[in-house]
VEXFIGU-643350 format. One line per 2 residues: number of its first residue (from 1); for each residue x negated, y, z of C-alpha. Coordinates in nm, 3 decimals. Layout:
N
NUM = X Y Z; ...
END
This chain:
581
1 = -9.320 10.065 9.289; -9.546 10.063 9.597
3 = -9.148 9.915 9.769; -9.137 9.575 9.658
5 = -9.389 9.598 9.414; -9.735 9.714 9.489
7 = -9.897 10.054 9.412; -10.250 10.127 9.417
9 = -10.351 10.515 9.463; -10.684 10.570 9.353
11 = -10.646 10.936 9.500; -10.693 10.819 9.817
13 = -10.786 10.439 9.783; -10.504 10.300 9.968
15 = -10.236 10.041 9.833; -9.868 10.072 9.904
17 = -9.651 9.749 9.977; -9.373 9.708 10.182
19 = -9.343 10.070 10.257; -9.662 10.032 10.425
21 = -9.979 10.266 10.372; -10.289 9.985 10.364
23 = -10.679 10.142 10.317; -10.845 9.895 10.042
25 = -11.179 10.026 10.156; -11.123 9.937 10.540
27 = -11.010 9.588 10.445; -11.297 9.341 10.522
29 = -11.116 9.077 10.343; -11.013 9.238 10.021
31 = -11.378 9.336 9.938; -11.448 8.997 9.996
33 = -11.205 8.871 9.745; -11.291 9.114 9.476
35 = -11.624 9.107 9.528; -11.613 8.688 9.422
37 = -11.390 8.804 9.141; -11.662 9.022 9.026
39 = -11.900 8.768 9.019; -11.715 8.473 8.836
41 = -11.704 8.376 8.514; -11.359 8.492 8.300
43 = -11.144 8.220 8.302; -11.174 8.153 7.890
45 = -11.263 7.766 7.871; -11.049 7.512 7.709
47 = -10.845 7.435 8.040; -10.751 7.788 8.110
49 = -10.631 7.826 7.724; -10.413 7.491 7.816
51 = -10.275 7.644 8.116; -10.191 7.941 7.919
53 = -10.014 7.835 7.619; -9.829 7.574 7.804
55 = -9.725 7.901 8.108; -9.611 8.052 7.766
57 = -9.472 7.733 7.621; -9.231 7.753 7.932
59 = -9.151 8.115 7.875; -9.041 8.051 7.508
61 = -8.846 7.707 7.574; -8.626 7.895 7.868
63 = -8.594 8.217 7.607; -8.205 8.180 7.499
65 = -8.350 8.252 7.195; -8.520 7.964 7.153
67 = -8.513 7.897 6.796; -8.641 7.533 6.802
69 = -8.303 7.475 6.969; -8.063 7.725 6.797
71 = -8.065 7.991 7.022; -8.004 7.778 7.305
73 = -8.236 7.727 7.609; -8.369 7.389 7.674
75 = -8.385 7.328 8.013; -8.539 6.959 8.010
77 = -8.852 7.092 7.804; -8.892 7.338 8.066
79 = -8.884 7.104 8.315; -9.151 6.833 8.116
81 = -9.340 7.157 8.073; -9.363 7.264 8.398
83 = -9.489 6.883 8.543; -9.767 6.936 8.258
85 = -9.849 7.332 8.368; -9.872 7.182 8.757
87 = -10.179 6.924 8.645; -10.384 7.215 8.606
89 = -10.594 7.367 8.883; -10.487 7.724 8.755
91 = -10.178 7.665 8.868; -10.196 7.515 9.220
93 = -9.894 7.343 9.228; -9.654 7.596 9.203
95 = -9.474 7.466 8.835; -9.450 7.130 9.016
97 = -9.204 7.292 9.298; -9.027 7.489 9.055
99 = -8.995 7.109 8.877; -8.883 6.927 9.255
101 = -8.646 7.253 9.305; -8.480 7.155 8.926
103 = -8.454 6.770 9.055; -8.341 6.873 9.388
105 = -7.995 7.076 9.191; -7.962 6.757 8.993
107 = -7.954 6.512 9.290; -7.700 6.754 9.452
109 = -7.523 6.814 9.142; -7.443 6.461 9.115
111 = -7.428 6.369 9.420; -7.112 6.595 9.404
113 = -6.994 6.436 9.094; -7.028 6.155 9.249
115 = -6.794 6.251 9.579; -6.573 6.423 9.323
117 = -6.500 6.091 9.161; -6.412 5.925 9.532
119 = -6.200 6.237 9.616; -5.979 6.151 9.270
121 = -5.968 5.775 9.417; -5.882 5.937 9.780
123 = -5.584 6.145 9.631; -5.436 5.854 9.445
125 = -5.493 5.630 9.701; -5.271 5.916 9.955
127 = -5.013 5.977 9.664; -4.973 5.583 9.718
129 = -4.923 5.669 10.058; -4.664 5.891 10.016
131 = -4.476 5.699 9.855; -4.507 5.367 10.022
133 = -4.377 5.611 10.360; -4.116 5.742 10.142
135 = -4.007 5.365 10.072; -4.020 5.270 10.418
137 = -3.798 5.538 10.573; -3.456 5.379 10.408
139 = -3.264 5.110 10.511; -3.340 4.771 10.467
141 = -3.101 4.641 10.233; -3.191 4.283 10.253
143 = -3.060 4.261 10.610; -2.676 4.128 10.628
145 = -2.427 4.442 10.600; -2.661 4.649 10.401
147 = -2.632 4.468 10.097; -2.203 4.586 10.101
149 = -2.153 4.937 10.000; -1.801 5.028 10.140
151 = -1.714 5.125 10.469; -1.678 4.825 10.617
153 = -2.047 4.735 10.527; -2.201 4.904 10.811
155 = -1.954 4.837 11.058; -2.024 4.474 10.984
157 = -2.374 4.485 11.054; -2.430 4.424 11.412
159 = -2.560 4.697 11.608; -2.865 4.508 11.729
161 = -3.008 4.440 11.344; -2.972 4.845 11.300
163 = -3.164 4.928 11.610; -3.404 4.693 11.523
165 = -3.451 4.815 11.155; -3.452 5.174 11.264
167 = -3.776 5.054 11.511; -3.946 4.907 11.197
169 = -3.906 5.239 10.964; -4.008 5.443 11.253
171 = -4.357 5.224 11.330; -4.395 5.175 10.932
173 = -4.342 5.572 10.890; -4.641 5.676 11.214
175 = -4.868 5.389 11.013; -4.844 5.602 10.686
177 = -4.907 5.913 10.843; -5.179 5.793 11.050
179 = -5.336 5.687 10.688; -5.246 5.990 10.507
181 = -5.436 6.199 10.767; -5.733 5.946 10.736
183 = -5.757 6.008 10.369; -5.739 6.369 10.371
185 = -5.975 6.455 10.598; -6.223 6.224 10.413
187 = -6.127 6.471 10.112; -6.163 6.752 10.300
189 = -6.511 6.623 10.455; -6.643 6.513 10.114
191 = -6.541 6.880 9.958; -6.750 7.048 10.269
193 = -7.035 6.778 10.145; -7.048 6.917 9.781
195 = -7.032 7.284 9.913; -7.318 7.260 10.159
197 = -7.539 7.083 9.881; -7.454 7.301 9.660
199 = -7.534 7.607 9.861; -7.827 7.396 10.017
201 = -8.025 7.374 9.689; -7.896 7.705 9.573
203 = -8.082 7.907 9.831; -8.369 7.675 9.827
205 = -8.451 7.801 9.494; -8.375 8.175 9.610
207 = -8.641 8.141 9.893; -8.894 7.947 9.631
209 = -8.845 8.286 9.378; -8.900 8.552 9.634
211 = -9.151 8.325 9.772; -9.329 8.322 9.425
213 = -9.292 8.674 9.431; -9.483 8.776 9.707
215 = -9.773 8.564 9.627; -9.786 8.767 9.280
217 = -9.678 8.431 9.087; -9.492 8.705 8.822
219 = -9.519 8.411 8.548; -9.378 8.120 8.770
221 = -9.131 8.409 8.899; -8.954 8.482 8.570
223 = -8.963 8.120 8.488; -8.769 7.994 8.798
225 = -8.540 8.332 8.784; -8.428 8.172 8.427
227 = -8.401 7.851 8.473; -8.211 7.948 8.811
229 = -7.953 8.171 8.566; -7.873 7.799 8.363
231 = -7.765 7.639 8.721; -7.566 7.950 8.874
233 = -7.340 8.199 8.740; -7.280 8.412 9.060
235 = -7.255 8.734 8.943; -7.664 8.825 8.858
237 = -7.791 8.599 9.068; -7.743 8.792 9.383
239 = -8.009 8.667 9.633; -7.893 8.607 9.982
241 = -8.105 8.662 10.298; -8.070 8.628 10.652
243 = -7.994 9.009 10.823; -8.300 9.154 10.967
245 = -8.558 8.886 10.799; -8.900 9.008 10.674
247 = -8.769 8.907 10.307; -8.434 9.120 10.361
249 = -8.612 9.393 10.498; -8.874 9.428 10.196
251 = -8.594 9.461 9.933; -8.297 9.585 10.099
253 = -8.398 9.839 10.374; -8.710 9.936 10.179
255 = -8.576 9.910 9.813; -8.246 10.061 9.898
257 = -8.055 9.786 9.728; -7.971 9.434 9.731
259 = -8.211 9.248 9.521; -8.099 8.979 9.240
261 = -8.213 8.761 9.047; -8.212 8.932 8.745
263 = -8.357 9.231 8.926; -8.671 8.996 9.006
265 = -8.739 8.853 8.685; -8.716 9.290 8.570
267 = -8.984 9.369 8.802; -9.192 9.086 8.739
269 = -9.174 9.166 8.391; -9.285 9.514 8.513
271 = -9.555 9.379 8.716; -9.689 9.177 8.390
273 = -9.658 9.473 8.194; -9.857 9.744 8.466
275 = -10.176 9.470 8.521; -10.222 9.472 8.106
277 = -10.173 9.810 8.147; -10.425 9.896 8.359
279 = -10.688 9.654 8.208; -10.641 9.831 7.870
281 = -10.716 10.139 8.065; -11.016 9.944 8.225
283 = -11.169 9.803 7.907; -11.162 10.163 7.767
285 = -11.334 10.326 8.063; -11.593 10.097 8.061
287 = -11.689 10.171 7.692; -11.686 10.574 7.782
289 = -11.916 10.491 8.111; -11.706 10.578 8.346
291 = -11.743 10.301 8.607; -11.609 10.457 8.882
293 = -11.237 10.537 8.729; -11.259 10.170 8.569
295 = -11.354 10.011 8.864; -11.040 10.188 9.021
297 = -10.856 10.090 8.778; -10.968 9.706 8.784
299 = -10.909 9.683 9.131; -10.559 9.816 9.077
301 = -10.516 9.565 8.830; -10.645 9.262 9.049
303 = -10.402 9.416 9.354; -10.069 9.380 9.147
305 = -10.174 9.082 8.870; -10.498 8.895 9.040
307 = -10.352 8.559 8.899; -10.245 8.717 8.534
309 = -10.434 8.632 8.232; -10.521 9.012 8.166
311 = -10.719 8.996 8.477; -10.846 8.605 8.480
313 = -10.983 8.686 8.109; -11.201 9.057 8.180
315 = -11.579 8.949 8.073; -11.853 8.894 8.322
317 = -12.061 9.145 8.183; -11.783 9.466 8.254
319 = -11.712 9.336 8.606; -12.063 9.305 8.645
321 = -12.136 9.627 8.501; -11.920 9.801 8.812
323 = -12.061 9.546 9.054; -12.319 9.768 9.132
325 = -12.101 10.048 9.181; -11.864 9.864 9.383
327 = -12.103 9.750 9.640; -12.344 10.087 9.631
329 = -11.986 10.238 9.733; -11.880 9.995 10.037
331 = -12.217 10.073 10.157; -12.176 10.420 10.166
333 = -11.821 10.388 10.354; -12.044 10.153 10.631
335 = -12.291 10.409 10.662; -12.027 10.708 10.733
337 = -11.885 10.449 10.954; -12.173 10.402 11.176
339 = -12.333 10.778 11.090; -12.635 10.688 10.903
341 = -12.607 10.991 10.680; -12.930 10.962 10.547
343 = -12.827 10.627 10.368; -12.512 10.748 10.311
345 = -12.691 11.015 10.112; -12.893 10.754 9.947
347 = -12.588 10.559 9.860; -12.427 10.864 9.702
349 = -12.688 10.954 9.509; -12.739 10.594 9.355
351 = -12.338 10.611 9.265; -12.383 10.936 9.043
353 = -12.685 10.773 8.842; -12.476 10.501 8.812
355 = -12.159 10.621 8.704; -12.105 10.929 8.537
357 = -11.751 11.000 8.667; -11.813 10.944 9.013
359 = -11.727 11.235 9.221; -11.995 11.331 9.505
361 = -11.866 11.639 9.625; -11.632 11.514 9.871
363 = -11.901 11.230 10.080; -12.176 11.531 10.026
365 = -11.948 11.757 10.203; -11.885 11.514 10.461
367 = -12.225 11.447 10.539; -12.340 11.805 10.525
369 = -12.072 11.888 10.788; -12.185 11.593 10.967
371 = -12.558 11.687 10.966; -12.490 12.079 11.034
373 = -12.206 12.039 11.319; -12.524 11.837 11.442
375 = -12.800 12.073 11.464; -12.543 12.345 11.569
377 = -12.479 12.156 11.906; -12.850 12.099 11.901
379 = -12.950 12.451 11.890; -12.705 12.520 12.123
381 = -12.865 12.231 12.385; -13.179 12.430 12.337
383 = -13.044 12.766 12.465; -12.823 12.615 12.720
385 = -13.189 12.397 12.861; -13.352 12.745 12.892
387 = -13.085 12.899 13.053; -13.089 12.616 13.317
389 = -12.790 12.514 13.297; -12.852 12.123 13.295
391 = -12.448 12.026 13.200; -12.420 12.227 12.945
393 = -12.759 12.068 12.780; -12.623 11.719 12.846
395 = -12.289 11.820 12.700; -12.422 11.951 12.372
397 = -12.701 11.680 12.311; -12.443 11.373 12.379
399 = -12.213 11.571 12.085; -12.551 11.612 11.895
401 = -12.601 11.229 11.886; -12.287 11.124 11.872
403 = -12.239 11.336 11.547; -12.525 11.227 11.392
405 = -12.750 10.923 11.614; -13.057 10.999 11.457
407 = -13.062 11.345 11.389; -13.461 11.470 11.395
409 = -13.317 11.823 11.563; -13.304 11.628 11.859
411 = -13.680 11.586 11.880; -13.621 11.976 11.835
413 = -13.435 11.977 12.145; -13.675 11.774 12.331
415 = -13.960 11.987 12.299; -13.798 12.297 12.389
417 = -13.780 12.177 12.744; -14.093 11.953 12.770
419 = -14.162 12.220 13.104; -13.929 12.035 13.281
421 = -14.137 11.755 13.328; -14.004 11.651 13.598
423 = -13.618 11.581 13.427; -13.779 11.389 13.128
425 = -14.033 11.146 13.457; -13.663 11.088 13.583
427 = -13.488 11.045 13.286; -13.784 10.772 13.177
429 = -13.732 10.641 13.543; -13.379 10.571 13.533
431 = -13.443 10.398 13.139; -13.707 10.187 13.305
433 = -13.483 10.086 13.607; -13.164 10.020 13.370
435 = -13.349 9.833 13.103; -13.432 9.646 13.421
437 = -13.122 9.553 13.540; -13.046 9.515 13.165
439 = -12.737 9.745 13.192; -12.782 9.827 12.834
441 = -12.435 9.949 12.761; -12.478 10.229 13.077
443 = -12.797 10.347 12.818; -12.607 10.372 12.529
445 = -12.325 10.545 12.706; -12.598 10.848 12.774
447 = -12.816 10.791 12.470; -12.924 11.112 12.404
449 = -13.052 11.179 12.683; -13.297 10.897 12.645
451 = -13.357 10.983 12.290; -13.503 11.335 12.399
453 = -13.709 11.161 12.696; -13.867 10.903 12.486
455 = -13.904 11.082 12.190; -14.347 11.076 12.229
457 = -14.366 10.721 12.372; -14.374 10.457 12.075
459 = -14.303 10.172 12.329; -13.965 10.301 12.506
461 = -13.888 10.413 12.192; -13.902 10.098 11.997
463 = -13.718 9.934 12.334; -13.449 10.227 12.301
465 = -13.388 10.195 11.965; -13.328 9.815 11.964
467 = -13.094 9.848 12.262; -12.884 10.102 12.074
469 = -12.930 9.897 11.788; -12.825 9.619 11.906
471 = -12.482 9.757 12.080; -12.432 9.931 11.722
473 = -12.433 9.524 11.574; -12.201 9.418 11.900
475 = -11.945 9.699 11.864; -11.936 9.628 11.467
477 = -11.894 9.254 11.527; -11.611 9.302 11.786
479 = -11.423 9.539 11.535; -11.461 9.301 11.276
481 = -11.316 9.044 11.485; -11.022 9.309 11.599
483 = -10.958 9.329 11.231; -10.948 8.968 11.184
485 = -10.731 8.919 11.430; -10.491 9.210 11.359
487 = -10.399 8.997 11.006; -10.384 8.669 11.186
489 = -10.727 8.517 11.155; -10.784 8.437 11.538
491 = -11.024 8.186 11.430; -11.269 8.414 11.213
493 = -11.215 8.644 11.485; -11.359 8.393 11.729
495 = -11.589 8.267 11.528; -11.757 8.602 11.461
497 = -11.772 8.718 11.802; -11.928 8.388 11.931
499 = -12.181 8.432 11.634; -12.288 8.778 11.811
501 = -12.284 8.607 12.164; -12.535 8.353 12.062
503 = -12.766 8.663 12.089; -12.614 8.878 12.341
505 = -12.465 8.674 12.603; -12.533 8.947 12.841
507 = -12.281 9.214 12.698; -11.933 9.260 12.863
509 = -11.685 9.389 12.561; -11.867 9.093 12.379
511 = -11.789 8.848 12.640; -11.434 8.971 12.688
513 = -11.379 8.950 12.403; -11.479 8.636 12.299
515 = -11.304 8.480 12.577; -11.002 8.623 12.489
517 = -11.021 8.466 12.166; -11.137 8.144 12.289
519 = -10.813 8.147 12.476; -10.551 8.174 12.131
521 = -10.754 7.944 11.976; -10.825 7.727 12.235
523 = -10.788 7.373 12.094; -11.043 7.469 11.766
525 = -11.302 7.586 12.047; -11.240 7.276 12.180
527 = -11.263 7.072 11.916; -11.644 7.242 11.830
529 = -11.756 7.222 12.172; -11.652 6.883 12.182
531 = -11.851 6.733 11.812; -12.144 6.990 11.952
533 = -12.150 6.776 12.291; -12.123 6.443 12.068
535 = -12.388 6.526 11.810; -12.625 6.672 12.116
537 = -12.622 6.266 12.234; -12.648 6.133 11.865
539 = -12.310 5.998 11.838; -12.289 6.135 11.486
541 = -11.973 5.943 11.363; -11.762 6.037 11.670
543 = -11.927 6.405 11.601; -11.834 6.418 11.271
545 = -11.471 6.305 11.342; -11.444 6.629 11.578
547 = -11.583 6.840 11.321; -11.344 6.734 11.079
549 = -11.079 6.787 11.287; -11.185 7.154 11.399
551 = -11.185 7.198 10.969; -10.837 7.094 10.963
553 = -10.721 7.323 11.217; -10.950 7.647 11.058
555 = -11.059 7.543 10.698; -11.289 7.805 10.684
557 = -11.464 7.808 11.038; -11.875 7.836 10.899
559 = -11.935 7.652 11.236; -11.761 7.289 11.159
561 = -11.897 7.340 10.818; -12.221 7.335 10.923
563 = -12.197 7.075 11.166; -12.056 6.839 10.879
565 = -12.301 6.939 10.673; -12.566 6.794 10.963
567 = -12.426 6.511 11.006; -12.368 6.379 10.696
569 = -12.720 6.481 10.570; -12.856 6.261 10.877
571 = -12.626 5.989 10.823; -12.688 5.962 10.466
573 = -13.041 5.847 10.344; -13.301 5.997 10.139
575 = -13.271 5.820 9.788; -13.618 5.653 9.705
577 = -13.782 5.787 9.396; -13.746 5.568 9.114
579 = -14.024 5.426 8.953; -14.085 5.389 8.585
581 = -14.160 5.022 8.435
END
């Protein structure tokens, strides 16, 4: 577990895969994707029950204890079953490329019967051959002298007949060899044909089961690792990778052995067995009122088995029962994030009336050391300000602020030197001059010195606070995009950095940033820019065409949604009312 299979530790929220530590919590995505799962329906109508009992159908009918067919498993049901199990939209298509990957062995199976058949026609067809050469090589005893069989036979025959009949055995014998050769290597040729196929198809359903695998397909996993185990008998199925591939990596460097087939359909098996595990666990939490150890253990569950029945079947009203929880706790991780303690506090509080499990202590203790670290570097600003030493005071109330932004100490601080007027008319001069010259960043850099200058004038402070504001929204839209990026989304990365630019085109990160993304995805910028230019002069079809074509290349880009969704509501008129006789 948490190798090739993987592990949730609700210790310390993180997931192990791959030999790979991943935070849950820190994963924009995966709250995403569990959040939706939270809010739909269980998957209980009369289509999912189809899906089910015909995934189980296929289990029993490749069992070799089949009874229906005496023990034996029947491998053309399976197949029939599996072209069914692929109509569904459960199922996505997989059972219909476990089906193809069946056909495809067939096809190769007799196409080699096929070659097999011409080989047997081949080696009669040389033993032929062989013996017409054999023939050839004696004498010809039609010629005069051959016919007599004493002595005096061959010294009758005139020596030009026996060089010439020694000229004809030796052009007759090259023919026959020259055919022989022909013959065999079309043997050998078609033999290298049947091997290739049959190692061809063979590893094209090994890369289809680990493939199945690590898209947590268990069910399609342990029906393709059985029906694979009717085609092959290669010693358990041993799987064969190419050295130093991703897939070899996961199982043999990380695993510590060399996976089989057999050892996939085990740990599928094991897989199945750990989600209805930890629903069990779930469904029993719930009904003790524990929802933060249930919602733990649901999102270990949807982790390891998010397309298992166990998980597709958990009623709305428990996930929605830990919704609340769920969300009330990824706000409290984005408010430590960005250091609003005092919603973080809010947060926490709201999570212990909500579940009575949920342990406080550790957030509390991070946002009381947060809050006091704060007002110690504070205080110490204050001394350091009536001492005169002017570093030391910027030193302390930049560690004050960056501890905790909106600390009320700081106030504190300010009024402890309100003599020096003469610091705070500067400090409010060089605000004015930057807010100017808009070099906002430059004010957020030194922040807390602003804070403390502004601190009893409602208008810089409402100017000061949406500047820092507003870099706080910039820097969290460029991480998001970072994050994005860092699991291969360039487009979402792209898309949610130009969404920030739209209203701060005058910020540098930002429009680094977003032009270094523009450049890996250059052709979908392209593409928008281009249906943006179109629709702008009303060529809506043309537009349209460009929008669908920057969907195609990022299928879940908001912006060529939206643009679609403009054009076809203008192309497309109202529908008049109808009117009743």
């Amino acid at each position: 577990m948490g190798n090739v299979l993987p592990l949730f530790d609700p210790s310390s929220e993180t997931l192990m895969f791959e030999g790979q530590m991943w935070d849950i919590n820190d994963n924009r995505i995966f709250n995403a994707r569990f959040e939706k799962y939270l809010n739909a329906p269980p998957a209980n109508d009369k289509e999912d029950q189809a899906y089910r009992s015909t995934m189980e159908l296929i289990r029993q009918t490749l069992s070799p204890h089949n009874k229906a067919k005496g023990g034996r498993v029947d491998l053309n049901g399976a197949v029939a079953l599996l072209e069914k199990a692929s109509t569904f939209r459960q199922d996505g298509r997989m059972s219909e490329s476990i089906a193809n990957a069946v056909y495809r062995i067939w096809l190769a199976r007799k196409q080699g019967r096929e070659l097999e058949m011409a080989n047997e026609r081949l080696r009669r067809v040389r033993s032929d051959t062989v013996r017409n050469a054999e023939l050839s090589s004696r004498p010809n005893m039609l010629r005069p002298g051959n016919s007599s069989q004493g002595a005096g036979g061959a010294a009758a025959q005139p020596q030009a007949d026996r060089a010439e009949d020694m000229v004809g055995r030796l052009s007759a014998a090259g023919e026959y060899a020259t055919r022989y050769a022909e013959i065999q290597a079309k043997i050998t040729a078609n033999e290298g044909v049947m091997a290739v196929s049959e190692l061809e198809s063979k590893l094209e359903f090994q890369g289809l089961m680990v493939q199945f695998f690590v898209q947590r397909r268990f069910e399609h996993v342990i029906a393709a690792a059985r029906i694979y185990t009717e085609f092959y008998n290669d010693g358990g199925g041993r799987l064969q990778f190419k050295e130093g591939s991703d897939a070899s990596n996961m199982f043999k460097d990380v695993a510590g052995f060399d996976p089989t087939v057999t050892s996939l359909d085990s740990l599928a098996n094991e897989a199945i067995q750990d989600t209805a595990q930890a629903i069990e666990a779930f469904n029993f939490l719930i009904e003790k009122g524990e929802r933060a150890s249930a919602s733990k253990r649901l999102m270990e569950a949807f982790v390891l088995g998010e397309f298992l029945p166990p998980v597709q079947t958990v009623e709305l009203e428990k996930k929605q029962s830990i919704l609340e929880f769920v969300r009330a706790y990824n706000q409290m991780l984005s408010s430590l994030e960005v250091k609003d303690y005092a919603l973080a506090e809010e947060k926490v509080n709201a999570m212990r009336g909500l579940a009575q499990d949920f342990d406080h202590s550790k957030p509390l203790a991070a946002i009381n050391t947060a809050r006091l670290t704060s007002n110690m570097h504070v205080q110490t600003a204050i001394n350091e300000g009536l001492r005169g030493n002017e570093q030391a005071y910027k030193e302390n109330i930049a560690a004050a602020t960056q501890i905790w932004p909106t600390n009320p100490e700081l106030k504190t601080a300010f009024d402890s030197m309100a003599k020096q007027g003469n610091r705070q008319i500067q400090t409010i001069n060089d605000l004015d001059r930057l807010i100017a010259t808009r070099s906002f960043r430059q004010i957020n850099t030194d922040k807390g010195r602003y804070i403390a200058a502004v601190v009893d004038d409602p208008k810089r402070q409402e100017a000061l606070n949406e500047i820092i504001t507003n870099i706080t929204t910039i820097d969290i839209s460029i991480q998001q995009a970072r994050k994005l990026a860092e699991v291969g989304n360039t487009y979402g990365a792209w898309e949610t950095v130009e969404e920030a630019f739209k209203e701060f085109p005058d910020d540098p990160p930002l429009s680094k940033a977003r032009s270094d993304y523009a450049t890996e995805v250059a052709s979908f910028v392209s593409a928008l820019k281009r249906a943006e230019e179109l629709e702008d002069r009303g060529q809506t079809g043309a537009g349209l065409a460009w929008y669908l074509k920057s969907r195609q290349m990022y299928p879940a880009s908001s912006y060529a949604a939206a643009g679609i969704k403009r054009l076809v509501d203008k192309s497309l008129p109202e529908q008049a009312p109808v009117t009743q006789p």
